[in-house]
C-alpha positions in Angstrom: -122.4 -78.3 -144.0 -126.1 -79.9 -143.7 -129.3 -79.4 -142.4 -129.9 -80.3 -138.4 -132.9 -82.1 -139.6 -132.7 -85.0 -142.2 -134.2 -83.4 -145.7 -136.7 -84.7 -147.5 -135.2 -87.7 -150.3 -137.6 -85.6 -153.2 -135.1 -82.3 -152.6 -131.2 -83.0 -152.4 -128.9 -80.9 -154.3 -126.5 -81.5 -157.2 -123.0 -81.8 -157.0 -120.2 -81.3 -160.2 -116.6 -81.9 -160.2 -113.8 -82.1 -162.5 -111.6 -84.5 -163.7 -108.1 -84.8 -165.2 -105.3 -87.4 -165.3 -102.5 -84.6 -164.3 -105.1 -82.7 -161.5 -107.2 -85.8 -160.5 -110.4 -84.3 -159.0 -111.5 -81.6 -157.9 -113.5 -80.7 -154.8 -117.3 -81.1 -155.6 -119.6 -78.0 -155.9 -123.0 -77.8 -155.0 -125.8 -76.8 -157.4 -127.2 -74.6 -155.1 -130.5 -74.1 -156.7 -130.7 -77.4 -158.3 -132.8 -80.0 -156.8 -132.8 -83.7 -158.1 -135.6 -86.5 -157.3 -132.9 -88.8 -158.4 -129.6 -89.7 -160.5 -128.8 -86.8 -163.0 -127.9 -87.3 -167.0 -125.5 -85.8 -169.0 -125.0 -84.1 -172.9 -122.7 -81.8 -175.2 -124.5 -80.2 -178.1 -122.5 -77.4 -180.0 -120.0 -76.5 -176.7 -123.3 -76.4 -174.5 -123.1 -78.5 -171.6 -126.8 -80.2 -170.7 -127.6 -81.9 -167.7 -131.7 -83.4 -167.2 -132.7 -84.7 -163.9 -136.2 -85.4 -162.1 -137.6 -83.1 -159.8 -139.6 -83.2 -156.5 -142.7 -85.3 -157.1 -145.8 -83.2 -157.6 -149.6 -83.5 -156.0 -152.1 -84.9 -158.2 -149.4 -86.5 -160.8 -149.3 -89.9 -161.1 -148.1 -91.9 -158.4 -144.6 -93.0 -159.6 -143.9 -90.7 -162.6 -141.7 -87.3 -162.0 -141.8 -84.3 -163.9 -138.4 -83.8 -165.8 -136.0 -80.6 -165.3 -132.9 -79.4 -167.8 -130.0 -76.8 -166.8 -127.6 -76.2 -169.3 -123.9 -74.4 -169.3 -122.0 -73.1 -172.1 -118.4 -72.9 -171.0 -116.8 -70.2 -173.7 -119.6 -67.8 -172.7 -117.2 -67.4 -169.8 -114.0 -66.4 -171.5 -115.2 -62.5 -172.1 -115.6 -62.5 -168.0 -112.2 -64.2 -167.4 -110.5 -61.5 -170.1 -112.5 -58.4 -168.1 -111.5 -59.7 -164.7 -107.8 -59.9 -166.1 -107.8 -56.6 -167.5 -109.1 -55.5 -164.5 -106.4 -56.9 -162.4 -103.6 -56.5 -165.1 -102.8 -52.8 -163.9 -101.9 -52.9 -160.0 -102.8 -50.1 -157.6 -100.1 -47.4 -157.2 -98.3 -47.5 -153.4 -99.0 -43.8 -153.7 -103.0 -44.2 -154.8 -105.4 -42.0 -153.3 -108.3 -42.7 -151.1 -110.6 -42.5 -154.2 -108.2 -44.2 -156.9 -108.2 -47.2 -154.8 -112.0 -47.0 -154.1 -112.6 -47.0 -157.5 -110.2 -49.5 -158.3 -111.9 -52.0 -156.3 -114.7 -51.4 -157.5 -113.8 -52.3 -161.0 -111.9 -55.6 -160.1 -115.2 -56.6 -157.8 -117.5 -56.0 -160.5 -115.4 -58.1 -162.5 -115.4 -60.7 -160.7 -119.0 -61.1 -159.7 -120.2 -61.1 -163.6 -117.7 -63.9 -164.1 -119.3 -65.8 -161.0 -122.6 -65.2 -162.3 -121.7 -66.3 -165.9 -120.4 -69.4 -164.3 -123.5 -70.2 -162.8 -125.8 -72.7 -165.1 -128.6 -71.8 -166.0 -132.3 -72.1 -163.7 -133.8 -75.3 -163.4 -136.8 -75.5 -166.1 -139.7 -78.1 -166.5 -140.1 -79.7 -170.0 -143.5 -79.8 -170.1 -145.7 -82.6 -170.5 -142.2 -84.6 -169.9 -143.1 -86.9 -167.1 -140.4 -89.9 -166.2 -140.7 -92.9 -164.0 -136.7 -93.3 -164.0 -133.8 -91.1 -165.5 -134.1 -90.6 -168.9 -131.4 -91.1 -171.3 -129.6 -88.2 -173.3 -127.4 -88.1 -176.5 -125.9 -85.7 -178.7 -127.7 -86.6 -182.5 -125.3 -85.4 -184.9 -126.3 -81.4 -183.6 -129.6 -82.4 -181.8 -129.8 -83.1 -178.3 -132.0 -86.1 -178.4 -133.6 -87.3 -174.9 -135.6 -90.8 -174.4 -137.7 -91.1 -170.9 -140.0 -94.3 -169.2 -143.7 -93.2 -169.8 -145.6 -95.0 -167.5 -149.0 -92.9 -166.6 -151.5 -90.7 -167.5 -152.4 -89.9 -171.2 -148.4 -92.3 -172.4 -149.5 -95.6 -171.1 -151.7 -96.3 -168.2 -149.7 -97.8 -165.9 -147.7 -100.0 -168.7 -143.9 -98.4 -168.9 -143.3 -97.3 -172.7 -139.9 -95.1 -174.1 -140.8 -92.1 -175.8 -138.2 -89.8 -177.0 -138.6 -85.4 -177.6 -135.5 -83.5 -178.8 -134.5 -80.0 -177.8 -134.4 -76.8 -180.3 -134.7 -73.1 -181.3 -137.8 -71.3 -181.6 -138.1 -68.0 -182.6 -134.6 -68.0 -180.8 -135.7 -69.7 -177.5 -135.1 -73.6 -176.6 -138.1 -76.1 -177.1 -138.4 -79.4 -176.6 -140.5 -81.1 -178.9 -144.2 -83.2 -178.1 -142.5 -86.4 -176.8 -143.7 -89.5 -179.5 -143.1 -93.0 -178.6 -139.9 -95.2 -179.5 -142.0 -98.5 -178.0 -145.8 -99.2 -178.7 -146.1 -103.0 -177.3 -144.6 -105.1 -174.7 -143.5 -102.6 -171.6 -140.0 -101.1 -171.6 -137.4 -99.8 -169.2 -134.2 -98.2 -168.8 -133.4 -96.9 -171.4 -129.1 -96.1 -172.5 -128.1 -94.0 -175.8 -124.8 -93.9 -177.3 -123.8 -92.8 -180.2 -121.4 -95.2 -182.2 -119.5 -94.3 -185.9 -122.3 -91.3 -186.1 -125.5 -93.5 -185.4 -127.5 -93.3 -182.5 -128.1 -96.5 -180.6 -130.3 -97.6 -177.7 -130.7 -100.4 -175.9 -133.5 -101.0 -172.8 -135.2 -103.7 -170.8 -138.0 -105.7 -172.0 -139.9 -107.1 -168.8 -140.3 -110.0 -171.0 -137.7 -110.9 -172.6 -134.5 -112.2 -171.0 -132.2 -110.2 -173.6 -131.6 -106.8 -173.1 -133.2 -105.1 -176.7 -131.1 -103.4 -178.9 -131.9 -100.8 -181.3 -130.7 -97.7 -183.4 -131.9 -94.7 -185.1 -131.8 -94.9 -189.0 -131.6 -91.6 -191.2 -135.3 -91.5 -191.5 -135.9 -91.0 -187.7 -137.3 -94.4 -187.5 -135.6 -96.6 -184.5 -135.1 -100.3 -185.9 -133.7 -103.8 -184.4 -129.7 -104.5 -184.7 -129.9 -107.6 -186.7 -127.2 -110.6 -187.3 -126.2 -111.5 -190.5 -129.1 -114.0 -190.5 -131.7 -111.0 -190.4 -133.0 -111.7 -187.2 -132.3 -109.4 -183.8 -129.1 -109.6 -182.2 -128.0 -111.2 -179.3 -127.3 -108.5 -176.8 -126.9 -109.4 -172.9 -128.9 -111.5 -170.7 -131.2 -109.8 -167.9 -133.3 -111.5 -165.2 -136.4 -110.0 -166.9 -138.8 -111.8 -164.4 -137.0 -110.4 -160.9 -137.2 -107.0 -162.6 -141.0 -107.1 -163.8 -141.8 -108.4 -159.9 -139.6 -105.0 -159.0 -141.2 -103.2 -161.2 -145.1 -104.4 -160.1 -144.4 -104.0 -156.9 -142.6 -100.3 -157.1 -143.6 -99.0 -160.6 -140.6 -96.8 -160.2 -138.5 -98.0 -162.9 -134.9 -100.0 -162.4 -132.7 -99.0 -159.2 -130.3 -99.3 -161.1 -130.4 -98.1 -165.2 -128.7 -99.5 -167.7 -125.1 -97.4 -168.7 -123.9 -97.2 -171.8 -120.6 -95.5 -173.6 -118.6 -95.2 -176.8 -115.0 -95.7 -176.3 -112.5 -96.7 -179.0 -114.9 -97.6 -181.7 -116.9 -100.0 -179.7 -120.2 -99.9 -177.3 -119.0 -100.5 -173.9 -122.6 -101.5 -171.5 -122.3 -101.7 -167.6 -125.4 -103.0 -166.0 -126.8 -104.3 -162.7 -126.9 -107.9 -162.2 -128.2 -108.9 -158.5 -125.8 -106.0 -157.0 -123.0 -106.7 -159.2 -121.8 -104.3 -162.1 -121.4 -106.4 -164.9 -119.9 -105.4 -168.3 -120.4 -105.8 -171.6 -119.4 -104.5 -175.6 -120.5 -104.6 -178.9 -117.4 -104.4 -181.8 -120.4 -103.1 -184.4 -121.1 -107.0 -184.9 -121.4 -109.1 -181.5 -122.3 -108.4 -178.2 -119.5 -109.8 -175.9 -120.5 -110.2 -171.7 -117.4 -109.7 -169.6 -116.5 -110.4 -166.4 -117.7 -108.4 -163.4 -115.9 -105.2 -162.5 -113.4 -106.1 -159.8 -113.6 -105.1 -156.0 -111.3 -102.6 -153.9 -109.2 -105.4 -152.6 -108.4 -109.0 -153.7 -110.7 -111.7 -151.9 -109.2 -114.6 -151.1 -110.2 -117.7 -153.2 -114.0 -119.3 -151.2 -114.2 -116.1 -149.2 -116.5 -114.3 -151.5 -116.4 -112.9 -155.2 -114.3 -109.9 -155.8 -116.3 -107.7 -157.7 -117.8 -104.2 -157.6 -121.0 -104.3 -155.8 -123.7 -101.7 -156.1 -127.4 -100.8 -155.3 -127.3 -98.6 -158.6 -124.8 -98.9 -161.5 -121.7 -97.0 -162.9 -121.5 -94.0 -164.9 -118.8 -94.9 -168.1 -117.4 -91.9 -170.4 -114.3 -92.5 -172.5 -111.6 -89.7 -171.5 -107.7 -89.8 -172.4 -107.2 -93.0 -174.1 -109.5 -94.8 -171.2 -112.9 -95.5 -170.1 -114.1 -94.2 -167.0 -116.4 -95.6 -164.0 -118.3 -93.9 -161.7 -120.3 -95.7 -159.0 -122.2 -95.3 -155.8 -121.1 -98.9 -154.0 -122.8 -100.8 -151.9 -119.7 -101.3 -149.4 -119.7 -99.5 -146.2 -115.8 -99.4 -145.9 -115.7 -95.8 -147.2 -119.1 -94.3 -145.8 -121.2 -93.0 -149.0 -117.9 -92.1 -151.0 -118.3 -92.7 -154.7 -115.7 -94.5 -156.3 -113.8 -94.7 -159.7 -112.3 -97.2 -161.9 -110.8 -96.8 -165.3 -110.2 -100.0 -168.4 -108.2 -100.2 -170.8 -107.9 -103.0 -174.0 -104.4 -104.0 -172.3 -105.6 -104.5 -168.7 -109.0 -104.5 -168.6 -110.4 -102.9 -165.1 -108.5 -101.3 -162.3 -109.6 -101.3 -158.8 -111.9 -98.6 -157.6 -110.8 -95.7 -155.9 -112.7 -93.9 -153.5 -113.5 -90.5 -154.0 -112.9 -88.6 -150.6 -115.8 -85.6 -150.6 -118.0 -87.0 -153.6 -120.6 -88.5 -151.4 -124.1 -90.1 -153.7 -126.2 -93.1 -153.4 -127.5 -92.7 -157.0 -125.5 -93.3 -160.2 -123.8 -90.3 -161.0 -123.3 -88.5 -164.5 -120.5 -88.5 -166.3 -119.5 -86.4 -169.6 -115.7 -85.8 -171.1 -115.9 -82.6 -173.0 -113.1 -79.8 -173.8 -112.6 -76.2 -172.3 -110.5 -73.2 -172.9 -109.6 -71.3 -176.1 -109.8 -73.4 -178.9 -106.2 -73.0 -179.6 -105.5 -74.4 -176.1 -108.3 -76.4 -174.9 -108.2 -79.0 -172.3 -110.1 -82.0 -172.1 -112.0 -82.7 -168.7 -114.3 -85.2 -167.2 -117.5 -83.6 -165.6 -119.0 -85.9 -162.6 -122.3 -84.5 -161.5 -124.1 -86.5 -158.7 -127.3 -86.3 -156.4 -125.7 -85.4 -153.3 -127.0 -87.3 -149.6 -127.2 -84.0 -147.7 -128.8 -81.0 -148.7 -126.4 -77.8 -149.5 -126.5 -74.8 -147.0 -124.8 -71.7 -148.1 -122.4 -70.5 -145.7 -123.0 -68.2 -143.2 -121.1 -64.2 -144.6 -118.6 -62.8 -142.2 -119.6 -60.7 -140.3 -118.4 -57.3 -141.3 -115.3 -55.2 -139.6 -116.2 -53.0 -136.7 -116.1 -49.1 -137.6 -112.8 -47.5 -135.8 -113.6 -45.8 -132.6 -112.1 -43.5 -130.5 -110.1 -45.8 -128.6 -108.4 -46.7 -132.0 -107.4 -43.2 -132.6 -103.7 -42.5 -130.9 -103.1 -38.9 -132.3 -105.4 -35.9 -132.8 -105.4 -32.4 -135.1 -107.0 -29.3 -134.3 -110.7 -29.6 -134.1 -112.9 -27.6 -136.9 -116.7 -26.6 -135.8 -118.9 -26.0 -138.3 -122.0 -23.2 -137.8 -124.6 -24.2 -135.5 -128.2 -24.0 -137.8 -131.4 -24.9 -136.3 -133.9 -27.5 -138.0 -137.8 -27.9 -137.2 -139.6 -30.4 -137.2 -143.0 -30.9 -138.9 -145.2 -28.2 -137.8 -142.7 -27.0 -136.1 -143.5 -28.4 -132.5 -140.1 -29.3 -132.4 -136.7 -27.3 -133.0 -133.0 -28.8 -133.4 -130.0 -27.2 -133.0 -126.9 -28.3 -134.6 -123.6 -28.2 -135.4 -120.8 -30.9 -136.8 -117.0 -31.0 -135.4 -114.4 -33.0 -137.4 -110.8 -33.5 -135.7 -108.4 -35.4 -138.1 -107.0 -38.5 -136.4 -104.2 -41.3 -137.1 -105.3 -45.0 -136.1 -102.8 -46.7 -134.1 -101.9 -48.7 -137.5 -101.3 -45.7 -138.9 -103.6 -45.3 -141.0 -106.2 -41.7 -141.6 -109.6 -43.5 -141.1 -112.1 -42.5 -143.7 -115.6 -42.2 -141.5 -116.0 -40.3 -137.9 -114.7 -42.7 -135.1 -117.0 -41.6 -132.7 -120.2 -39.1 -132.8 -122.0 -37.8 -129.6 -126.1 -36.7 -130.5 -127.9 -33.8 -128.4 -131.3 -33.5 -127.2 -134.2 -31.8 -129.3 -136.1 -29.5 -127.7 -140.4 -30.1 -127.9 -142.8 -27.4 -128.4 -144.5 -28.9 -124.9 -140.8 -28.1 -123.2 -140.1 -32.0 -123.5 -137.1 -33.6 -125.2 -136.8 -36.6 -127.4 -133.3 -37.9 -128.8 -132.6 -37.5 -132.5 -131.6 -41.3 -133.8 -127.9 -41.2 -135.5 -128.1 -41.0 -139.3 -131.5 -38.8 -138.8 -131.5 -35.7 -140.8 -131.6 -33.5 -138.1 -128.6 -35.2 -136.7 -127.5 -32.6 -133.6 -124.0 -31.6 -132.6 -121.3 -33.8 -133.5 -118.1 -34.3 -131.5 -116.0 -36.5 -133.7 -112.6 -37.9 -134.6 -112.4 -38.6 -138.7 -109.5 -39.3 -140.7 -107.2 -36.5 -143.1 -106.6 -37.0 -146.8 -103.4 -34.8 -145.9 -102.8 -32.8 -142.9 -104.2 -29.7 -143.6 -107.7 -30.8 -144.9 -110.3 -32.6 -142.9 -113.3 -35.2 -144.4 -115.6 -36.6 -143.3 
């Protein structure tokens, strides 16, 4: 369901869905308090599920640069919710139950079951403060330490000249902090940024607007971040990037790379997947040498001198190694399958498979994509978490409307009537004076069933001080004389 009118492109919601090779994917989920600027970013720290996005620009920030937000989800916190709402359910209701043993009943297994949908729920969106971003930021899990590096680009970072900085996330007096962000970069200018972590070390590489090779570096045990070098001692090769088309993009804009650069551990190597002129190209590094390969392939063969059959995108794929493959997760740039996502797995043996489209998993950003395992720990499952800025912006759906009280015309047999004793009530001052009385006359429904409030109720006149009248409103507490039909907990004994 969407909005009538087309929603601002600072506001749309996030979407998450699962993955597995038996169950393919689920149906995707709207966030439905979690607004992204743009693509999302995933982490797993200590069976905590992180995911950092950019929210709606603010007034009186700088121009391009977007404050950054952080949910997080811990998945066994739900397992005490699932065991209450099984419990709950474990003993079935009696055929025989009473009117009040099944009240009660339901009440337990609905209580139940809304504190497991609330504990499902991630938690609200917060600022990290003085975290601004002009592009997603990159996230990794640091042996324990959930380690974030963002594009600085205004205000007190750079002035206008994009630098990496990087602030990590811990506990303070109990409570999550993120720490003052420092800079990774200090010269040149620097842009999306990719972390992975490989045989324990943290590596990152990011665009230098010039220099035509992507720049490669990693995180030594001293917290100092340091060039990959080659057995000669000098930097490493890494992949070439058209560092002067993106430094044009980037003076004109100042909002970062479309399209970030993606990287993923998978089988003891690197595995990079990056933009090249709408093309997804990839590339990996064996711990030694950087190694370019050829672009991933298209949905369909293309005949030989009838165009290049490759995976074209405005953005670039999402890779996370899950079940003995790496997975790929774009937004393309092909109109065949409307604003469908699509997915493509590689393997050592046969390199890419064709994308797939995923029906109901619309985005035109790069998506997010995290493999991590649920369940006890005796039988856990691993999954694949996709969460995606979604193109239309969620509306809850509208509750149904609520079952009509029975009335009279439902009732098909009636008991003898009982009249209570008539009282009389006054009004403030007593400048009015009610008389009343309530009648109760059991009743079967023409399902037959004893219906549990009056089907029908009939209100009198009050009578005024002044000789007027004025009708007393049902539910009032002077409610007047009551002609009604109400249901029998057994056939001698009338409620109301």
């Amino acid at each position: 369901m969407t909005d009538t009118a087309k929603p601002q492109e600072d506001d749309q919601n996030l979407r998450r869905a699962l993955y597995t090779t038996a169950g393919g994917w689920s149906p995707a989920v709207a966030f439905a308090d979690h607004l992204s600027f743009a693509a999302p970013v995933l982490a797993e720290v200590d069976g905590t599920i992180y995911c950092v996005h950019r929210g709606a620009r603010e007034e009186g920030d700088g121009d391009k640069v977007l404050p950054v937000r952080w949910t997080s989800f811990t998945p066994a916190s739900v397992r005490p919710y699932e065991t209450a709402l099984d419990e709950a359910t474990a003993e079935p209701l009696p055929k025989d139950a009473t009117e009040e043993q099944t009240t009660a009943w339901q009440a337990k297994v609905q209580a139940a079951a809304d504190a497991l949908d609330q504990a499902r729920r991630w938690t609200p969106d917060a600022y990290i403060p003085g975290v601004e971003s002009a592009e997603t930021p990159a996230l990794v899990n640091d042996k324990g330490t959930l380690r974030m590096v963002f594009t600085g680009s205004g205000g007190y970072y750079t002035h206008g000249t994009p630098q990496l900085f990087e602030t990590e996330l811990s506990l303070v007096d109990g409570k999550p902090r993120w720490s003052r962000p420092k800079p990774v970069t200090r010269q040149g200018s620097a842009l999306a940024p990719a972390l992975a972590v490989l045989d324990g070390t943290v590596h990152l590489l990011y665009v230098d607007l010039y220099a035509d090779r992507l720049v490669h570096l990693i995180r030594n045990t001293e917290g100092r971040w340091t060039h990959v070098l080659d057995d000669g001692g000098d930097p490493m090769d890494t992949p070439y990037v058209d560092s002067e088309r993106l430094r044009q993009e980037w003076q004109e804009s100042k909002e970062g790379m479309r399209a970030n650069l993606s990287l993923a551990a998978h089988d003891g190597k690197l595995h990079l997947v990056r933009n090249s002129f709408g093309i997804l190209l990839p590339a990996v590094f064996d711990g030694s040498t950087w190694t370019d390969g050829d672009h991933l392939p298209g949905p369909v063969p293309v005949e030989e001198g009838k165009g290049i059959d490759a995976a074209f995108s405005l953005r670039t794929a999402a890779p996370a190694s899950y079940d003995g493959k790496l997975h790929a997760v774009y937004p393309s740039a092909r109109t065949d399958a409307g604003d469908a996502l699509r997915h493509c797995t590689w393997t050592e043996e046969d390199g890419w498979t064709r994308p797939v489209v995923l029906e109901g998993h619309d985005s035109n950003n790069t998506p997010a994509l995290l493999s991590f395992k649920e369940g006890p720990s005796e039988g856990a499952r691993e999954v694949l978490l996709l969460v995606h800025r979604g193109i239309d912006r969620y509306v809850p759906p509208v509750p149904p409307v609520p079952p009509a009280p029975p009335s009279i015309a439902d009732g098909v047999s009636r008991g003898k009537t009982v009249t209570g004793k008539t009282v009389s009530d006054h009004g403030r001052g007593a400048w009015s004076r009610l008389r009343h009385d309530i009648a109760l006359t059991p009743a079967t429904l023409k399902d037959g069933k004893r219906p549990s409030s009056p089907l029908g109720t009939r209100w009198p006149s009050t009578t005024g001080a002044g000789g007027g009248t004025a009708t007393a409103a049902p539910g009032s507490r002077r409610s007047g004389s009551t002609a009604a039909l109400c249901g029998s907990r057994s056939r001698r004994t009338s409620t109301s």
